[in-house]
C-alpha positions in Angstrom: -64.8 95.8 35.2 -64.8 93.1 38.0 -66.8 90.6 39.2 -68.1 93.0 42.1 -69.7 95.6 40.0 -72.0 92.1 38.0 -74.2 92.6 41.1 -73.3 89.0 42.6 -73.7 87.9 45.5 -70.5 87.9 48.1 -70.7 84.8 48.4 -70.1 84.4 45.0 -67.4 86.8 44.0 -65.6 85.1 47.1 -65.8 82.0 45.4 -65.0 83.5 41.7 -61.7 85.1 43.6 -61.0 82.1 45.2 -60.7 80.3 41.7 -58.0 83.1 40.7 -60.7 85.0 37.9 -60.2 89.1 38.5 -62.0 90.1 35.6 -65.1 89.0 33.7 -64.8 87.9 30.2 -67.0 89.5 27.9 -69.4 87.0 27.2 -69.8 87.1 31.8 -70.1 90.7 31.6 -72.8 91.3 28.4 -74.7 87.9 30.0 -75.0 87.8 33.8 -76.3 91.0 34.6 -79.6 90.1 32.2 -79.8 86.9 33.8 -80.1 88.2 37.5 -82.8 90.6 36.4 -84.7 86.7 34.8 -84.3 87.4 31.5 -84.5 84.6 28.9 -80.9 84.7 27.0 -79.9 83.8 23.3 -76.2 83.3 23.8 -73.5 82.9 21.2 -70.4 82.5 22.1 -66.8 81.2 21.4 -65.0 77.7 23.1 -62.9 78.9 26.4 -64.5 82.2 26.3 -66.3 81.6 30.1 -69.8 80.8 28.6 -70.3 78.2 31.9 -70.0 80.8 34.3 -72.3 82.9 32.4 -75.3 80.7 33.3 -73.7 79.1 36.7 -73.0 82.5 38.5 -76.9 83.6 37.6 -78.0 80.0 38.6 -76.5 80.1 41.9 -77.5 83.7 42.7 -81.0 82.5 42.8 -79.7 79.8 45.4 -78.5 82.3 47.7 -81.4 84.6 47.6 -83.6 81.4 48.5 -81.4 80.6 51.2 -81.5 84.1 52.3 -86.0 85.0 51.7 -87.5 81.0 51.9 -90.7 82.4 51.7 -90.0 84.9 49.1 -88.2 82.2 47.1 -91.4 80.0 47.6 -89.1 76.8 49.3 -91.6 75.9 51.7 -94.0 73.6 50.0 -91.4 72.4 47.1 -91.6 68.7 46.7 -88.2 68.0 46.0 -87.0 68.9 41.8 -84.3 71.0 41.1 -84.5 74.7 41.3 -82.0 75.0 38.4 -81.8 72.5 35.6 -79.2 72.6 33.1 -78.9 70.2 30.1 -75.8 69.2 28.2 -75.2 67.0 25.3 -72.7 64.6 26.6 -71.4 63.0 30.3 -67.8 65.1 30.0 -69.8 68.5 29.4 -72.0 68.2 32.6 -69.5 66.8 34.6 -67.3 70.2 33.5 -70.7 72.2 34.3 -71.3 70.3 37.7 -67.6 71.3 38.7 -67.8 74.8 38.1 -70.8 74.8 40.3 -69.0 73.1 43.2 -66.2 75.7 42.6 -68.3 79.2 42.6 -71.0 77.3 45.0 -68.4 76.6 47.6 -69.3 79.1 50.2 -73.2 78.9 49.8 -74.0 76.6 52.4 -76.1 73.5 51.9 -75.3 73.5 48.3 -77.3 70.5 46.9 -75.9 69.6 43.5 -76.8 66.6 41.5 -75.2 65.4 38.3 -77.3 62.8 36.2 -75.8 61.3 32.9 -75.9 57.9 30.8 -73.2 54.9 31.5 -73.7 55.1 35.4 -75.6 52.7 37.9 -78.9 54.5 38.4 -78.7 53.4 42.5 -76.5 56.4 42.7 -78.3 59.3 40.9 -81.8 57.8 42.7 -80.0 58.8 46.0 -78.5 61.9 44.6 -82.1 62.8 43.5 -83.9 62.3 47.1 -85.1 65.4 48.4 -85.0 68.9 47.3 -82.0 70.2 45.0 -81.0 73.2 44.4 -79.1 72.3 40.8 -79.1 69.4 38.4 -77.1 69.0 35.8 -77.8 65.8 33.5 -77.8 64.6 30.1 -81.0 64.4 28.3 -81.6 60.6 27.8 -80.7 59.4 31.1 -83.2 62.2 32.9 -86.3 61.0 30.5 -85.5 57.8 32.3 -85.9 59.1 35.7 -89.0 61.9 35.2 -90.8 58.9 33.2 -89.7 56.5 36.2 -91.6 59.2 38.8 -88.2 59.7 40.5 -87.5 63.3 39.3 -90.0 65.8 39.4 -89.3 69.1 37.4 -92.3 71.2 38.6 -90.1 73.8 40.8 -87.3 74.2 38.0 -87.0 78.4 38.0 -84.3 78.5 35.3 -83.7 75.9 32.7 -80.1 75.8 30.7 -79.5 74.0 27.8 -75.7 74.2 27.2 -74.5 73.9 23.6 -77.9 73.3 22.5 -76.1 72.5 18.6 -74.8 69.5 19.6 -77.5 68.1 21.5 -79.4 68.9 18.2 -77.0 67.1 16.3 -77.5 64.1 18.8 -81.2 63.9 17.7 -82.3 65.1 21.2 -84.7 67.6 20.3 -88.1 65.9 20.9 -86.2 64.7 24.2 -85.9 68.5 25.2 -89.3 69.8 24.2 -90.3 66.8 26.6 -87.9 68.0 29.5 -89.4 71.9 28.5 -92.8 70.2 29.1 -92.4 69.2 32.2 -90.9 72.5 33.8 -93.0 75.5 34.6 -94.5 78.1 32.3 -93.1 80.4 34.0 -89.3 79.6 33.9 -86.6 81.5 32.9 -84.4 79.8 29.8 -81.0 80.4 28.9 -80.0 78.1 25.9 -75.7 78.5 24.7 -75.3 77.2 20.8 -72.8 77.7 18.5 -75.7 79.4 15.9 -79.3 80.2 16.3 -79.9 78.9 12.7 -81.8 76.4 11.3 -83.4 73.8 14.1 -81.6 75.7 16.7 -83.3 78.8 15.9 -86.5 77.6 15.6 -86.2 75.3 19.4 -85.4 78.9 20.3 -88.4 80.7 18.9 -90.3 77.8 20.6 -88.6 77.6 24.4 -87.5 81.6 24.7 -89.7 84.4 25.7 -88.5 88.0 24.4 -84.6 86.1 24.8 -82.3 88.8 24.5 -79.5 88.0 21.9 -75.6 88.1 22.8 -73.3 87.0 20.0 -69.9 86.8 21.6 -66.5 85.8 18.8 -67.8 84.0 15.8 -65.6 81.0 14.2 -64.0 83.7 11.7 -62.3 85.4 14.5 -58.8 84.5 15.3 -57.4 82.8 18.3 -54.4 84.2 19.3 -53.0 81.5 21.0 -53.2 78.6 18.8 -50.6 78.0 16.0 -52.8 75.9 13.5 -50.7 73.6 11.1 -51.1 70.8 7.9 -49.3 68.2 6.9 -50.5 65.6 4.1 -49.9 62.5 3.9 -49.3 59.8 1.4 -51.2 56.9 2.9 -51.7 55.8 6.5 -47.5 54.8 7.1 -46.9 58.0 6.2 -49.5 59.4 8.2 -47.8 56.9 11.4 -44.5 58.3 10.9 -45.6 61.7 11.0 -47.3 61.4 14.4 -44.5 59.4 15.9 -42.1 62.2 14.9 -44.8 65.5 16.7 -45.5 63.0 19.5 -41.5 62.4 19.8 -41.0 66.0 20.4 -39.8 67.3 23.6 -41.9 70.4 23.3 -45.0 68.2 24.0 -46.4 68.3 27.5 -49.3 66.5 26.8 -51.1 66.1 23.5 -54.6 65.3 22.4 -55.2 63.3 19.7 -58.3 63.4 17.4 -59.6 60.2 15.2 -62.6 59.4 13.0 -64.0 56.9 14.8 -64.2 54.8 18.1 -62.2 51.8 16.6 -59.7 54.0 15.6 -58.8 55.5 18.4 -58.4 52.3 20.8 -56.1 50.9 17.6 -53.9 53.4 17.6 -53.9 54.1 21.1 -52.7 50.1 21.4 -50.1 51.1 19.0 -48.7 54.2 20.7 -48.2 52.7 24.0 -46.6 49.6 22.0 -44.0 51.7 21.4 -43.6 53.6 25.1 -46.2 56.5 25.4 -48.2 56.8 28.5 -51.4 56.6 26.5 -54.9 56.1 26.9 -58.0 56.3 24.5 -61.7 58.2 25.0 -64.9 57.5 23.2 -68.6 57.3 23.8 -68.5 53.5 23.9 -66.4 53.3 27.1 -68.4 52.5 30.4 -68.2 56.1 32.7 -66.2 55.0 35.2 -63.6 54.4 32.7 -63.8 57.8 31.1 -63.4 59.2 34.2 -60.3 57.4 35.3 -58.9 58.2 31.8 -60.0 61.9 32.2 -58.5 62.4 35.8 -55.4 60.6 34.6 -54.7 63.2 32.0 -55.4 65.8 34.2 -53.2 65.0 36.9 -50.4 64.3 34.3 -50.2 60.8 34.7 -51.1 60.9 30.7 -49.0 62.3 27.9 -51.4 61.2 24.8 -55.1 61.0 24.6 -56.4 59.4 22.0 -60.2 60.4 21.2 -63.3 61.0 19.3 -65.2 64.2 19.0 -66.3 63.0 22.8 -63.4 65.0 23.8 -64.0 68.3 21.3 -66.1 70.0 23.9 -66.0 69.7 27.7 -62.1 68.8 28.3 -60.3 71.5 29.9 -57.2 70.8 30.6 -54.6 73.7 30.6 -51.5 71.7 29.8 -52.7 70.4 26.7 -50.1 71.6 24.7 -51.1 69.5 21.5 -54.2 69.4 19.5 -53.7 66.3 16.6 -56.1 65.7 14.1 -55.0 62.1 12.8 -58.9 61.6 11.8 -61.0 64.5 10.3 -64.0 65.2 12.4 -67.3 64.7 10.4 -68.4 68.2 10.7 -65.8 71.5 9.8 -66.9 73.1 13.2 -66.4 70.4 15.2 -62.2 71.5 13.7 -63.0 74.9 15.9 -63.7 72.9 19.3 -61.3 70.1 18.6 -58.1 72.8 18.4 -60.3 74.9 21.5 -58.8 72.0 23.8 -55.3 73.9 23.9 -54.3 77.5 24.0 -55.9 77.5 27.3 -55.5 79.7 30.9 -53.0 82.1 28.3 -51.1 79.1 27.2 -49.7 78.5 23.8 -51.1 75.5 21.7 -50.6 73.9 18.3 -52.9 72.2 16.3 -51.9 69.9 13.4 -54.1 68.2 10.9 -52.6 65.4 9.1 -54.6 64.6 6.3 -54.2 62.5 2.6 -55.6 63.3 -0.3 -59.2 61.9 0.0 -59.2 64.7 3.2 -59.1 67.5 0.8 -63.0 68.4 0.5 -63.1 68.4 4.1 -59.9 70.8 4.4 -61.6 73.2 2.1 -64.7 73.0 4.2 -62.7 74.2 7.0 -60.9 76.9 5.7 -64.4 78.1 4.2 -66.1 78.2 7.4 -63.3 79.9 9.9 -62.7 82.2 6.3 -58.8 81.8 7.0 -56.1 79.0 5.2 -54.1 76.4 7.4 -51.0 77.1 7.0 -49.3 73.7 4.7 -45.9 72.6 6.8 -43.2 69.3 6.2 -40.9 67.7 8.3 -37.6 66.7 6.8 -37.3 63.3 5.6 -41.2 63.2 6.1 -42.3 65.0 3.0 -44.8 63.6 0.4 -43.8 62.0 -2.5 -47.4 62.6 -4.1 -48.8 65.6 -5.8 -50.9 67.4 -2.8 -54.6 69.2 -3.5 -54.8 72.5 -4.2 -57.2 74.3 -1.9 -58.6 77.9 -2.0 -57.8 79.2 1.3 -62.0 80.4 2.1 -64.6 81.8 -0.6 -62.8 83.8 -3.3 -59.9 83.3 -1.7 -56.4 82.4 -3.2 -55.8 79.1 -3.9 -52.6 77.3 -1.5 -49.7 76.6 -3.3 -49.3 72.9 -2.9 -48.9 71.0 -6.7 -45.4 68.3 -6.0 -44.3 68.2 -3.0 -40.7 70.0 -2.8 -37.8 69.3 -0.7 -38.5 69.8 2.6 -38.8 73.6 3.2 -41.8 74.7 4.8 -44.6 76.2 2.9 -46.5 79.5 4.5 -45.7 81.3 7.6 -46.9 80.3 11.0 -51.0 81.3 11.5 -53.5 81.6 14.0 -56.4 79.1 14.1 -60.1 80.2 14.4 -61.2 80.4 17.4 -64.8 80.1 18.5 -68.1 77.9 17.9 -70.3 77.9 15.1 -72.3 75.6 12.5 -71.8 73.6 9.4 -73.5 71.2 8.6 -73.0 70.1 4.7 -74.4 66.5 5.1 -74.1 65.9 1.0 -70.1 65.6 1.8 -70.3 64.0 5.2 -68.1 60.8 5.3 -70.4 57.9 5.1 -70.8 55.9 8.4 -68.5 52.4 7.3 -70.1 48.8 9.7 -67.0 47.1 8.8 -64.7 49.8 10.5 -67.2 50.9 13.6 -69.7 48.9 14.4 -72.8 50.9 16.0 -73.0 50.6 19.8 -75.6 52.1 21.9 -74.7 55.8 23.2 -75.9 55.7 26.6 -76.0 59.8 26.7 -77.6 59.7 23.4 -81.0 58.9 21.9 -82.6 55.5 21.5 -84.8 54.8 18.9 -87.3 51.9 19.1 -86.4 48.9 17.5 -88.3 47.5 14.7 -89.4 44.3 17.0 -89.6 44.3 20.9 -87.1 46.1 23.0 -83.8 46.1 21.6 -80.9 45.3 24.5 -79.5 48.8 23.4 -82.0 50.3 25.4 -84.9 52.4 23.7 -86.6 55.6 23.4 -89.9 56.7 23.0 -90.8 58.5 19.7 -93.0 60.4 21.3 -92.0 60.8 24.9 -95.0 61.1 27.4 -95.5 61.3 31.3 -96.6 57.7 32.5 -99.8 57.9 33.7 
């Protein structure tokens, strides 16, 4: 199947050849052609699987056929929203989303795109939002600002998006999108993308979707052929040093992405790492945007060999010459383990992702293995291995335990495996590490929900618990 036979427009399938895509992937090939006809869509589906062009081809299609029938398309009369509005969680996801709409938008002429997130100078995004837009992509927080402010109106939006509607779930945004809903027409077509339709998520659906049809493209249990998944423990935190300095020394390292716990973290031991000659640079939701940007185009035009980064960077980096995933810190959540290794393997590369983890990691290991149902694979370097007795884990439920017990010598245990690839949902807050003051102090997330302080208006910024239009 190609692109042609999706019922795009030329313009588009120009545009989609232009980027170098022959073929749809299957999650473009089961969506788009229910989204031209305006159906509301359910979609589940795996990281690097093509999901964004799922919702951006059928987005823009309506863009051409306004350009193409202005009355028919009802332009005359529009006082200036967006025609399309898509919602992501954080400022590195819509600024993904916003460039594949410049790339498969680049031969519909007059393309009015708008991109409005947290941790930029609203003079900017006021001007972007003057007169009528055919697409904006924002974060929810920031356009609560401007709708409340009476400088976005959402009363022409025709198709709504929420893009990995999980996450922004997991952000505490979902009174912020039943507001944003609220504002938009009735009549709408919605297309929401989530890892799982269960719990909250399912029931935002049940609430926002009308008839949805349901696609459920590669779970979390299916296997990613591309990624070589890895663990190492580790005694203590030296031992954890010396192991990274050893993957990182290796000439077989293009450029690698490394994963910590926690904002502190990851600007420590990005310090440290360019202490000792890496061309290095650390990414978090604390960093002002023009900074994350820099950082992010320095990576991808090579001029970085080692990120350093938060689950910020788990979904919406997509680099192909990442050719490293490292987990130095555990991520809080075992799915966020599935988008974290997602960043490599990419455009039919190769990737590895390694996990370096001590013995207080072990509940969390487990709790990985039992949600992508398949072990990861236990490996030592020589002269590196641990002096400790390592956990024993059970590779998924019923599985069979991983030989671990002393560490031996400094063979390497198990075979080489595939990681899971693909999103999905686990949330087991009971064994979530606690949130520590002393190591990160809480800053204000400027993508990310404000709560009202408990006295006056906090300098963080704040949010309304109930958000309403200003009358």
């Amino acid at each position: 199947m190609s692109f042609d036979t999706l019922g795009l427009a030329p313009a588009l399938t120009r545009a989609v050849t232009d980027a170098g895509y022959a073929r749809p992937t299957d999650v473009q090939q089961r969506a788009i052609p229910p989204a031209l006809e305006g159906r509301d869509l359910r979609v589940a589906s795996s990281t690097g699987s093509g999901k964004t062009a799922s919702f951006v081809l059928p987005a823009l299609q309506r863009v051409v056929a306004a350009r193409a029938d202005p009355a028919g398309a009802r332009a005359t009369g529009r006082i200036g929203g967006p025609r399309v509005l898509v919602l992501a969680p954080t400022r590195e996801l819509a600024q993904q989303v916003a460039k594949a709409t410049s790339i498969y938008g680049r031969h519909v002429p007059g393309l009015r795109v708008a991109t409005v997130v947290g941790g930029v100078p609203y003079a900017a995004q006021l001007k972007a939002l003057r007169g009528p837009l055919d697409v904006l992509i924002a974060t929810p927080g920031r356009l609560i600002d401007h709708v409340q402010g009476g400088k976005c109106v959402l009363d022409d939006v025709e198709l709504l998006v929420l893009d990995e509607a999980d996450r922004m779930l997991d952000l505490g945004f979902i009174d912020d999108i039943r507001f944003i809903a609220g504002c938009t027409p009735k009549a709408r077509q919605t297309v929401m993308v989530s890892a799982t339709f269960a719990g909250h998520v399912g029931r935002l659906a049940n609430e926002l979707l009308r008839d949805p049809l349901a696609i459920d493209v590669a779970s979390h249990t299916d296997t990613h052929a591309d990624i070589e998944q890895r663990l190492h423990w580790a005694d203590h935190g030296a031992h954890k040093d010396a192991l990274l300095d050893h993957l990182l020394a290796g000439r077989e390292v293009e450029q690698a992405l490394v994963f910590t716990s926690t904002q502190r973290d990851a600007d420590e031991l990005a310090d440290r790492l360019a202490g000792i000659g890496h061309r290095v640079a650390s990414l978090h939701g604390g960093m002002p945007q023009g900074r994350r940007n820099r950082v992010l185009d320095g990576l991808r035009r090579g001029h970085l060999r080692v990120l350093v980064a938060t689950d910020v960077a788990a979904r919406g980096i997509d680099v192909p010459t990442i050719s490293h995933v490292i987990n130095y810190g555990l991520p809080m959540k075992a799915e966020d383990y599935v988008h974290r290794i997602g960043r490599t393997g990419r455009a039919g590369r190769s990737g590895l992702a390694v996990t370096l983890a001590e013995a207080r990691d072990a509940g969390m290991i487990h709790r990985i293995q039992r949600f992508t149902t398949q072990p990861i694979p236990v490996a030592t370097l020589p002269g590196l291995e641990p002096k400790r007795a390592t956990p024993t884990l059970r590779s998924g439920p019923g599985g069979r335990p991983q030989g671990h017990g002393p560490a031996r010598g400094g063979a390497r245990t198990g075979g080489p495996r595939r990681a899971g690839g693909g999103d999905g949902r686990f949330d087991d807050r009971r064994h979530a590490p606690r949130h520590d003051a002393r190591r990160e102090p809480r800053q204000p997330f400027a993508d990310g929900p404000r709560r009202a302080p408990a006295f006056g208006r906090g300098a963080g910024g704040t949010r309304r618990p109930a958000p309403t239009r200003r009358g």
